[in-house]
Every structure is written in structure tokens, then in C-alpha cells.
N, C-alpha and C positions, 0 to 999 in steps of 0.2 A: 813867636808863632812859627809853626814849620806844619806844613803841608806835605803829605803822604801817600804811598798806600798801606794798607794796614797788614799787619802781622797775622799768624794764623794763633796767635795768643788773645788778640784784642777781638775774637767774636761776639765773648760775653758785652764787651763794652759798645759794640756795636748794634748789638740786641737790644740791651737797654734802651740805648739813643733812640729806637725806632719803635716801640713799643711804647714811649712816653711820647713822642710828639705824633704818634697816629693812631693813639690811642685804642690798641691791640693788645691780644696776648697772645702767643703760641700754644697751640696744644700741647701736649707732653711728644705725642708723635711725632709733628708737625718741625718743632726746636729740635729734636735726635736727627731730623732728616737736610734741615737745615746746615746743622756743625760739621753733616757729613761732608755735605754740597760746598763749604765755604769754600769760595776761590780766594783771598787776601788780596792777590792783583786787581780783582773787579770793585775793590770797595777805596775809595781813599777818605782821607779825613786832615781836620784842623788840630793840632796839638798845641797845648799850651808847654810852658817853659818846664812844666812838673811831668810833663806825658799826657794827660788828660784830656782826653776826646771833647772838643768844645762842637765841632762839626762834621756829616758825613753825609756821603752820595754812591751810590752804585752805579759803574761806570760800566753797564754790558755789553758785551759784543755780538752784536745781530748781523745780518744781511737783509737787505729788502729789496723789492721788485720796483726798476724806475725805467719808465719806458720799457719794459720785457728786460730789461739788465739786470743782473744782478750784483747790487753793489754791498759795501762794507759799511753800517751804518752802527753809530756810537749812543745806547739805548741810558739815560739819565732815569733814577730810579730812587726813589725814597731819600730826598734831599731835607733834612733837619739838621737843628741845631738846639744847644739846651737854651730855654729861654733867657738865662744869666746872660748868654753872651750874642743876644740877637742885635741884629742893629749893628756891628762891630764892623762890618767890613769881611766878615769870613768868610759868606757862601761870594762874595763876589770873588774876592779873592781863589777860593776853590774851583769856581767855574770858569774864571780864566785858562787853572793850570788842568782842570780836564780838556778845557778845548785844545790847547795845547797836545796832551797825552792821546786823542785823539787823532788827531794831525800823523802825531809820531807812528800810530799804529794805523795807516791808511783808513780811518773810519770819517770818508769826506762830509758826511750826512752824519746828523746827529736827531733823533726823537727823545721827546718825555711828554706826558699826561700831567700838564699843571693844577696846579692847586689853585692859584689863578694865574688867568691869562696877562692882564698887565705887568705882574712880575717878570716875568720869561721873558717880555717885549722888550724890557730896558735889556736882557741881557743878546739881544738878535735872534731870537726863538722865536717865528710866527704860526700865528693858527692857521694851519693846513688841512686836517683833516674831521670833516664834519658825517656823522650818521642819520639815518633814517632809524626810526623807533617805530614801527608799527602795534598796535592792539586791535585787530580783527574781529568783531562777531563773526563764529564759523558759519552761520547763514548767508552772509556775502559770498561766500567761496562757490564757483563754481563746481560741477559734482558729475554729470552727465558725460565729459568727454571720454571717448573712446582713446585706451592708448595703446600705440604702436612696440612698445617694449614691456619691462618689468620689474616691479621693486620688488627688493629683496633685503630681508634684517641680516644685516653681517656682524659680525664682534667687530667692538670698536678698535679691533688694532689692524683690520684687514688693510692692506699695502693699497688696494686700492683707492680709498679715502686720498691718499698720499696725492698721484698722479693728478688725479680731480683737481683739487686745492689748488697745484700749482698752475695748472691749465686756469683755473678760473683768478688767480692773486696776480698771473704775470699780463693781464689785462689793467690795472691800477699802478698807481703811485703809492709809498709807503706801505705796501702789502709786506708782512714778514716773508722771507724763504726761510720757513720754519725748518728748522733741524728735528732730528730722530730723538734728540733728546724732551726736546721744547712739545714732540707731538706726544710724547709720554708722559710726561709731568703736567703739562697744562692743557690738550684738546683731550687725550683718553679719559683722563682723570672726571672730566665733566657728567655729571649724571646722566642715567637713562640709556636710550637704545640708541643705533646705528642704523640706516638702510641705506643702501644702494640701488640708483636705479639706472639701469642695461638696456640702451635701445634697440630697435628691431634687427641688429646686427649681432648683436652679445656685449656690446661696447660699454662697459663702465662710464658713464657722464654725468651722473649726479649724486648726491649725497647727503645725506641731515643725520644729525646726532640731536635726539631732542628727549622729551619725558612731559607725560601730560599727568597734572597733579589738580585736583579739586577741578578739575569741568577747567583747568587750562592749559591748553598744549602750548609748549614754550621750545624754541629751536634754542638751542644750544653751541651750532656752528653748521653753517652748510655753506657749499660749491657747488656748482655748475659748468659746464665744459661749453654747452648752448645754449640755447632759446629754447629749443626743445626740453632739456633735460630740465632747466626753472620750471616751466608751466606743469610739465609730471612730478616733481616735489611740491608743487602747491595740489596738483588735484590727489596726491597721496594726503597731504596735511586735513582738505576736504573730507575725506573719509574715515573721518575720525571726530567725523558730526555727534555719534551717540555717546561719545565720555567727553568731550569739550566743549565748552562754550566758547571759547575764546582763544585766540590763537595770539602771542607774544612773540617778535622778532625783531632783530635788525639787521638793516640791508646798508649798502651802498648809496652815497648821496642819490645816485642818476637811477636807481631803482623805478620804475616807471609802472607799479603792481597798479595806482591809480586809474590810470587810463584803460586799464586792461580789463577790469573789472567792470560788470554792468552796473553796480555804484560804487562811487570813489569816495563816498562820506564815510569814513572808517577813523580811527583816531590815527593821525600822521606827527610825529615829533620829529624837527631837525634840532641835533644833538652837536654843539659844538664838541669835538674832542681832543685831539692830539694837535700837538705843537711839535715844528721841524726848525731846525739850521743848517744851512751851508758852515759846516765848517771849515773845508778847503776849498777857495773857489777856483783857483788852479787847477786841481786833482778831479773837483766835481765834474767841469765843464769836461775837460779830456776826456773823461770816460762819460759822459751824456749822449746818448745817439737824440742829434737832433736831425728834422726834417731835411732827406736830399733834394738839391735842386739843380739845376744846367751848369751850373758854375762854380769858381769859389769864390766867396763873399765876404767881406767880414767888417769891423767895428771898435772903436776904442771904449769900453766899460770900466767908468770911475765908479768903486765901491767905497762906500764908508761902513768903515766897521770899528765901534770902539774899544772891544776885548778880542778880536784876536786880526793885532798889526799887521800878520803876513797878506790878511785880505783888504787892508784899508789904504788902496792904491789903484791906478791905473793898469787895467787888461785890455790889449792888445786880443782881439779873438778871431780865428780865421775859420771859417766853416767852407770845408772842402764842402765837392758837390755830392760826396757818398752819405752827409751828414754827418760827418767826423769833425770835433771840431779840437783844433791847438791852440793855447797862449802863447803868444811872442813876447818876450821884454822887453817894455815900454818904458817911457822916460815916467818916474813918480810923479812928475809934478802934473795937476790937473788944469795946465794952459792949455788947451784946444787950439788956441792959437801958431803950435809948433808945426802943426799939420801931419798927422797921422797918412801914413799911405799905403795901397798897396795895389802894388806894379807903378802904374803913374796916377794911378784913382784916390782921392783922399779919403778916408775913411769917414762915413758918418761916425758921430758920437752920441752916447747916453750916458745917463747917471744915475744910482738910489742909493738906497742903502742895505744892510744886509738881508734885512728883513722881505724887501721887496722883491729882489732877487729870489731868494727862497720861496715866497709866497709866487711869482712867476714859473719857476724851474720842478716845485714840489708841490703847490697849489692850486694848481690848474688859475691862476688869477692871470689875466690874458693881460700881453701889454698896452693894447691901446685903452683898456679898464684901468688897468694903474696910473697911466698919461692923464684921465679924467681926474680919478682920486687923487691926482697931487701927488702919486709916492713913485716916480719917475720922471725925470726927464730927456729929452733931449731932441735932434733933428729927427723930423717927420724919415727919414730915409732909414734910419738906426727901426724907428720903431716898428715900421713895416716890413723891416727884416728880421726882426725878433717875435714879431709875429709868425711870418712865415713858416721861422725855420724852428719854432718852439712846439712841438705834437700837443693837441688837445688830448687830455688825459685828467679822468678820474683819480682823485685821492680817496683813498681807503684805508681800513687798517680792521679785519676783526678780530684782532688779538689786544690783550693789556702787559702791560708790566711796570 
């Protein structure tokens, strides 16, 4: 068996593979546009002793919004294998050496859309990120407000869109910073129209890309800069009572349209979706801006992690008072006993595993809720400063791949 990445020969063979186990087919278009695209470095795969492709995974390279940061995040993508050789040991084996190949190329964060959730969990991958699914009768929608600006239908390639998005993504966790390419191939390409809407200033702060088809208007991606600019894309959505019956959307978990409306009985769906991991916890925590406080503080963090070793050890963590925070190396062994310090203070301690960490740092899951649920421990002093100094923050994600 030897583990890979794939050649710019073997695309036929990687089309195959994906086209059988997700039960697709390429247009004629769709496959020319594709062979053009192939990167070989973003794909790896499982070879047998003869060459033959037994398993594959696409290994993309994103950035996403964490705390307003923008970091290097390692996107998992269309993982199969052929059924002859399921069960064998490959995709674990595989997913070890991307986490690895990850690592190597600073992508501390890793995402994929499982197939299912339990699988991902044996491998340290937790569900992080959950949506809201609205279907609206347009008669709920308020209609009557006076507004202080102006929409306006722009072609969906106008740069403004652009600024919007990021103003409204670097408010979340796991928001993409979609690149120039990713907003051509995958948000332009989306049907129907564009509008912008311009507060009483001329200021560009909102935005929807939608298409209303049989009595249903359906958003297709929108942003927001305020509060303001949300409630002027809903009463634009509003006005579009005489071809719609129904309005199709989805928001952000903490979406709050509920409350705001004079009735909240509307069909509401929470949509489990995206799964995250800390692949480097080193690399992660360093670049995390976590919450500043009067001083510097910090704690000994035992992670267990059972594919990738470099995290399955004791972190030493110091969080300056700016909210910066460093690893120091710590002694591996998990005796608490040795007494951790710093200056002459001994350090509380805590423990989980990888998953909990991630579902903490990426899932808005708060420490003393994990303390309840069993999937952390340690001294009451650890966990009131992991609280502290951890930002409440939404996870989101409106993008696929």
C-alpha cells in the first residue's frame, strides 16, 4: 500500500472513484472545466502494489474567519473508496497522513461536511457548525417600514458584494475568507439576481443574491454589515408579496428573525452541518486571539489525540494580558503531581480530548457546559479561566465544498 498525491495522469482515475461512490455524473462541460482545474497536489489517494487507486480525498486549501483572524484551514473533500476494499484500514490510514500534510503546510484547522457524524468523531473531527433553515409565508413579513436608504440590483460580480461578506463572515467562527477565485466559481455562478442596499449615507451594507421561481423566493447568499442593513433586506424580500408565496433561507444559528417578527410560528429548522479539528494545537492556540485580561495567566492542557501524536501530550499555556497566548514545553508525562508553575504560582490544570477542545475553541461549546457533559476535566480555577479568557462566538459557515 503506499499513500500519495496524485499525478496530473491519474484524473481519469480519480473521476471514476467519485462519480461511483457519490453517485454523479459530470456534464460534458462541467468534466472539461474540471481537467482544466485539476491541482494533483490537492488530491491524495491509496495505491495498491499494481498502481490502482483503492482510495481518495481532496485536501483544499482555505482560510477562514476565527475570532476576526484569519487563519489557514485544511478543507476535506469527497472522501471514497471502492467498495472491494472498504473496511481495510485505508481511509484511516489516509487521514492520518493528511493530517500530517496539513500540519506541514500551516493549515492548523481542518473542515469537511460528513456523510456521517460518528465516523469523523472516531477520527477527532466534532460537529461545530449548525444552520438555521427558514420557509416563511410572505404574509408574515413586515411591509409598511419607511426606509432610510436604497436597494439597488447590481450584476453579481459588483466588488461590493465583496467588502459586505467579509464585514458580515469576520463576525463568526469557520466563516470562509473566500478568495476571488471561490467568489467566481461558486457564489457568482448561483442563479438569479444581485441587490445592494446603500444606507442614508451611500454606504454599501447589505446584499442578497436570490431568484424567485413558482410563487418561491429563495436567497441564494446574502450579508449584512448591521442591523440596519438585515431588517432593509428582509422588508426588500417583503415586497415581493405579488410573485411569492414563500420565502426560502438560511441563516446563522443566533439568527433572532423569530423574536422580531409579530408572529414567530414560521417553519424553523436547526440543521446540524460542518464538522471541524484542531489539527495543530500548538500552532492553533498561538495564533487564537483570546480574551485580554489585567494580567498574565496561564495553565497545563493534557490533550489526547489518537491520529495525530504531535497533539497527544501535555500544553503548558500562557495567556498574556493582550490575549495572546504561547505554549511552553512541558514535561509529556500527565502527573500533575510534578507541579506546573509560573513565577511562583502553580498552574491550574485541565484535560479532554481533541474533540472537546475543538468543539470549545471552534464551537462556541463553553467550558463549564463541557465540565457538565463529561468531556473535560479538571481544577475549578483551569476552568474559570478558560472561560474567561475563551470569546463567545458564533460558528457559521454559508458556503459548501
Amino acid at each position: 500500500m503506499l499513500i500519495r498525491q496524485l499525478t496530473k495522469e491519474e484524473f481519469d482515475a480519480r473521476k471514476e472513484l467519485s462519480e461511483f461512490a457519490f453517485q454523479f455524473q459530470f456534464t460534458p462541460e462541467r468534466l472539461q472545466e474540471e481537467r482544466e482545474r485539476f491541482q494533483p497536489g490537492n488530491y491524495w489517494g491509496v495505491f495498491d502494489e499494481q498502481g490502482r487507486m483503492l482510495s481518495g480525498l481532496n485536501l483544499i486549501p482555505f482560510e477562514i474567519y476565527v475570532q476576526g483572524r484569519v487563519l489557514r484551514m485544511g478543507g476535506l473533500a469527497a472522501v471514497a473508496s471502492w467498495p472491494e476494499t472498504r473496511r481495510g484500514g485505508n481511509i484511516t490510514k489516509l487521514l492520518e497522513r493528511t493530517l500530517e500534510a496539513m500540519r506541514e503546510q500551516g493549515q492548523t484547522v481542518s473542515m469537511l461536511a460528513p456523510f456521517q457524524f460518528p465516523f469523523y468523531r472516531k477520527y477527532g473531527w466534532e460537529f461545530t457548525i449548525e444552520r438555521k433553515r427558514y420557509e416563511i409565508e410572505m404574509a408574515l413579513l413586515p411591509k409598511s417600514r419607511e426606509s432610510r436608504g436604497s436597494m439597488e440590483r447590481v450584476p453579481k460580480e459588483a466588488q461590493e458584494l465583496v467588502a459586505i461578506y467579509q464585514a458580515f463572515a469576520s463576525r463568526y467562527n469557520g466563516t470562509l475568507h473566500r478568495s476571488e477565485d471561490w467568489w467566481s466559481r461558486k457564489v457568482l455562478r448561483k442563479p438569479g439576481l444581485a441587490a445592494v442596499w446603500r444606507n442614508d449615507s451611500g454606504v454599501p451594507a447589505g446584499y442578497i443574491i436570490y431568484e424567485v421561481q413558482n410563487r418561491l423566493f429563495t436567497v441564494h447568499d446574502w450579508a449584512y454589515a448591521d442591523e440596519e442593513a438585515r431588517a432593509e433586506i428582509w422588508r426588500f424580500i417583503a415586497n415581493h408579496d405579488s410573485m411569492a408565496e414563500r420565502v426560502s433561507i438560511t441563516v446563522p444559528a443566533d439568527d433572532a428573525l423569530g423574536f422580531l417578527l409579530p408572529d414567530p410560528r414560521f417553519k424553523q429548522e436547526l440543521v446540524p452541518y460542518f464538522m471541524s479539528r484542531v489539527v495543530d494545537v500548538e500552532g492553533f492556540i498561538e495564533q487564537y486571539p483570546f480574551h485580554p485580561a489585567e494580567k498574565e495567566e496561564g495553565l497545563t492542557l493534557d490533550i489526547s489525540d489518537s491520529y495525530a501524536p504531535w497533539n497527544n501530550r501535555r500544553f503548558r499555556i500562557i495567556f498574556r494580558a493582550d490575549g495572546a497566548a504561547r505554549v511552553q514545553q512541558s514535561a509529556q508525562s500527565a502527573d500533575r503531581e510534578s507541579g506546573e508553575r509560573l513565577g511562583n504560582e502553580e498552574l491550574p490544570a485541565a484535560s479532554c480530548d481533541i474533540r472537546a477542545l475543538t468543539a470549545m475553541l471552534l464551537g462556541n461549546r463553553r467550558p463549564q457546559w463541557l465540565r457538565q457533559a463529561g468531556l473535560i476535566q479538571g481544577d475549578r480555577e483551569a476552568l474559570e479561566l478558560l472561560e474567561s479568557r475563551i470569546p463567545v462566538r458564533t460558528s457559521y459557515l454559508a458556503d459548501f465544498f
